[in-house]
N, C-alpha and C positions, 0 to 999 in steps of 0.2 A: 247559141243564145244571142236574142237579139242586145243592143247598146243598152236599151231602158233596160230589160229585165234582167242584166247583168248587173247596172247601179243599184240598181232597187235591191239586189241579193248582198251586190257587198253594204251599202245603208244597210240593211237589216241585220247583219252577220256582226256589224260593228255597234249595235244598238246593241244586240242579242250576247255581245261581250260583259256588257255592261251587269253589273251585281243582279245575281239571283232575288235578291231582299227583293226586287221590285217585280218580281212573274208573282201570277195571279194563278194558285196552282188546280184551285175549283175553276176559273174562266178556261183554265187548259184540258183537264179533265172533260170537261164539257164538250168543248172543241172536238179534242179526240175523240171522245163518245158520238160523237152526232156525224162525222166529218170525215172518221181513217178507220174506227170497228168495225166498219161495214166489210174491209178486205182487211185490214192486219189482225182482228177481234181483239176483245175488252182486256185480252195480255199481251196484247202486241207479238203474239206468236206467229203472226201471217195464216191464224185460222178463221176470218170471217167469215159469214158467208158467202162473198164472191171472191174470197183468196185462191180458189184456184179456177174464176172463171175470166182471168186477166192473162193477159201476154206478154212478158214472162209471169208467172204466179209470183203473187203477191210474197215479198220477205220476211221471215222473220224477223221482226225488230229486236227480239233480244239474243242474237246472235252474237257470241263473238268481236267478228269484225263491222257489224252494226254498231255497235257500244264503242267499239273503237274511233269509227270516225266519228261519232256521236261526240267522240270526249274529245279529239285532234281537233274537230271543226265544230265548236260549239255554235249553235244557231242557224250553221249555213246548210246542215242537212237539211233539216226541216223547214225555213225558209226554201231554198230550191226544189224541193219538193213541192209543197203549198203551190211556187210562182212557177211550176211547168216549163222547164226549161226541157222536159222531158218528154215535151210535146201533146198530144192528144190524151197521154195512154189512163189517164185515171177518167178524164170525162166520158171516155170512148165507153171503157168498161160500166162504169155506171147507165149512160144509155143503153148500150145493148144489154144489159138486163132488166132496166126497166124502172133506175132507179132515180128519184128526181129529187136533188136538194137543190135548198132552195141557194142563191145566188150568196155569197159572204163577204165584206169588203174586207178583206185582212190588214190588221191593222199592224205595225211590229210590238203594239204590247202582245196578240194574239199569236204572233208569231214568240214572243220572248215566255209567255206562257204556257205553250205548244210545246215548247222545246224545254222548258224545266219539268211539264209536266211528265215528258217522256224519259229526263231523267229519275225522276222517282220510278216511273216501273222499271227502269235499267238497274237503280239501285234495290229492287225487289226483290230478281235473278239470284 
């Protein structure tokens, strides 16, 4: 991971510590909906529809040890994720099926809403 995108995860991870009262849990839902259903689907089961046309197939998010480092590292999942420290593999997927969203400037409220909204479907489980 490069020096920025490594700041930028921990800023965000220490943003994303900060009280739930201020995640926007409709701005998250949204996010999610438009942004990660496409490969985790609308239960975060890893059943979208290009969950299994990624390499490795798309995870479960309500796994287990997903929830787990979900609850260990509040925010920093989901920020690192989002900022691709991961490299190509989520834009790659989306191209080679042909799918085009549009460009998102994430912000850490989006990020701190992202990640509360994913704990409510964690707490759904």
């Amino acid at each position: 991971m490069q020096a920025g995108q490594y700041l930028t995860a921990v800023a965000a991870m220490l943003v994303l510590l900060a009280s739930s009262a201020y995640a926007d849990i409709r701005n998250g839902k949204n996010l999610y909906q438009n942004r990660c259903a496409i490969c985790h689907g609308e239960n975060a089961k890893g059943n979208g529809p290009l969950a299994h046309k990624s390499t490795p197939p798309t995870p479960d998010l309500t796994a287990k040890a997903f929830q787990q480092r979900l609850a260990n590292y509040p925010g920093l999942i989901v920020s690192s994720i989002i900022l691709r420290p991961n490299g190509d593999r989520i834009p790659r997927t989306l191209r080679e099926n042909g799918i085009k969203l549009a460009p998102h400037a994430w912000t850490v409220q989006d990020l701190r809403d992202v990640n509360e909204y994913m704990r409510t479907l964690m707490n759904k489980q």
